[in-house]
C-alpha positions as CSV (number, residue, x, y, z in Angstrom):
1,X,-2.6,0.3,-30.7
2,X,-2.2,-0.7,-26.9
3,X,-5.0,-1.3,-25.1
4,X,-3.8,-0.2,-21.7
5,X,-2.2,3.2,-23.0
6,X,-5.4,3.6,-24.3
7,X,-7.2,3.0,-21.4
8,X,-4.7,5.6,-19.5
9,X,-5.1,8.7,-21.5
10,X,-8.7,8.2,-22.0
11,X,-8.8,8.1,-17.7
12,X,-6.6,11.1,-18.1
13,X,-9.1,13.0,-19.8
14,X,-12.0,11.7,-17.8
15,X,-10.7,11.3,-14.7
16,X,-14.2,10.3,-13.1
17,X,-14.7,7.5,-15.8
18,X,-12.9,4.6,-14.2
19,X,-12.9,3.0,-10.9
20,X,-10.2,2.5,-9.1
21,X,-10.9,-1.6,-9.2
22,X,-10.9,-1.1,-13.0
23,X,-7.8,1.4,-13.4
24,X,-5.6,-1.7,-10.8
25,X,-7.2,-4.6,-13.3
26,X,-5.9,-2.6,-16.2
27,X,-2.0,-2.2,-14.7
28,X,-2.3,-5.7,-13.9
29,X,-3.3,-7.0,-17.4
30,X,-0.8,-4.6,-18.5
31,X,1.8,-6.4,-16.4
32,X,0.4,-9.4,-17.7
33,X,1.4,-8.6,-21.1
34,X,4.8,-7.3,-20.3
35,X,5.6,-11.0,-18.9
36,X,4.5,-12.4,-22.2
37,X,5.7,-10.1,-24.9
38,X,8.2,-11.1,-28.2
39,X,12.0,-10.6,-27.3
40,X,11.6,-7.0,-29.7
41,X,8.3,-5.5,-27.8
42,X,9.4,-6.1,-24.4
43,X,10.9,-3.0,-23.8
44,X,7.4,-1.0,-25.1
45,X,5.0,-3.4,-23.4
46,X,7.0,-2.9,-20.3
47,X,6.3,0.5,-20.8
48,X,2.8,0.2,-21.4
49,X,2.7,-1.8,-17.9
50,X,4.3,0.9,-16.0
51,X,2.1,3.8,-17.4
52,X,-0.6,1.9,-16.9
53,X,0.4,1.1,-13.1
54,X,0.7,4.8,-12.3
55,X,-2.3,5.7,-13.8
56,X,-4.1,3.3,-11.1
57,X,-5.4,6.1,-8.9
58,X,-3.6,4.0,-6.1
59,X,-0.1,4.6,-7.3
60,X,-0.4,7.6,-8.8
61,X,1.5,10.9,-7.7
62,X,3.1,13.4,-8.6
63,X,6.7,12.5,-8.3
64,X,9.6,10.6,-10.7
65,X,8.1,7.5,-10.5
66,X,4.4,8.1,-10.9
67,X,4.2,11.0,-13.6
68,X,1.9,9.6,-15.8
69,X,2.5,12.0,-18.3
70,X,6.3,11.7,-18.3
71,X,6.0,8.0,-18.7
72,X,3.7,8.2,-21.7
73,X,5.6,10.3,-23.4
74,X,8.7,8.0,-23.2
75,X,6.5,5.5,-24.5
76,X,5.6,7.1,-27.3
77,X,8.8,7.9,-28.0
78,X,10.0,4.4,-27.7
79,X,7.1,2.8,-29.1
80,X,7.1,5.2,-32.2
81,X,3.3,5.3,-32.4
82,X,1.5,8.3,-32.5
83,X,0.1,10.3,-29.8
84,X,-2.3,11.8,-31.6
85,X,-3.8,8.7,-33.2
86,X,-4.8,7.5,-29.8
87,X,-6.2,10.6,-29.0
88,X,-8.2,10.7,-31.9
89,X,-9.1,7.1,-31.3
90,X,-10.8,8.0,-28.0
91,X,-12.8,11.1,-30.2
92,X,-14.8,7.8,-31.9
């Protein structure tokens, strides 16, 4: 389970829980892990980074590069984890 897709959709659904300051440090360690992932997860990590950047509250808009929804569903997709097992993850 990725920490920083975690973070995103539990900001989704709280959008009042995170700070701004802690939504940026979570794209950044994101992008942190991207830079550091195996040869076969960089794809998916990358992903993770790039959700996790537009869900910062500073990049995030409603266009094709900041649809936070679009992007996590292509991570899922590519990642083949379950949506739903994050979601019920955040219900604990």
């Amino acid at each position: 389970m990725n920490k920083h897709i975690l973070m995103v959709l539990d900001h989704l659904a709280n959008p009042d829980k995170y700070t701004q300051v802690q939504l940026k440090d979570n794209a950044l360690a994101a992008d942190d892990a991207a830079d550091y992932a195996p040869d076969d997860e960089v794809v998916v990590t990358a992903l993770a980074s790039h959700v996790s950047v537009c869900a910062n509250a500073y990049y995030y808009y409603d266009d094709d590069e900041g649809d936070v929804e679009y992007w996590l569903n292509d991570y899922f997709k590519r990642s083949g984890e379950n949506k739903q097992t994050y979601i019920d993850a955040l219900g604990k």
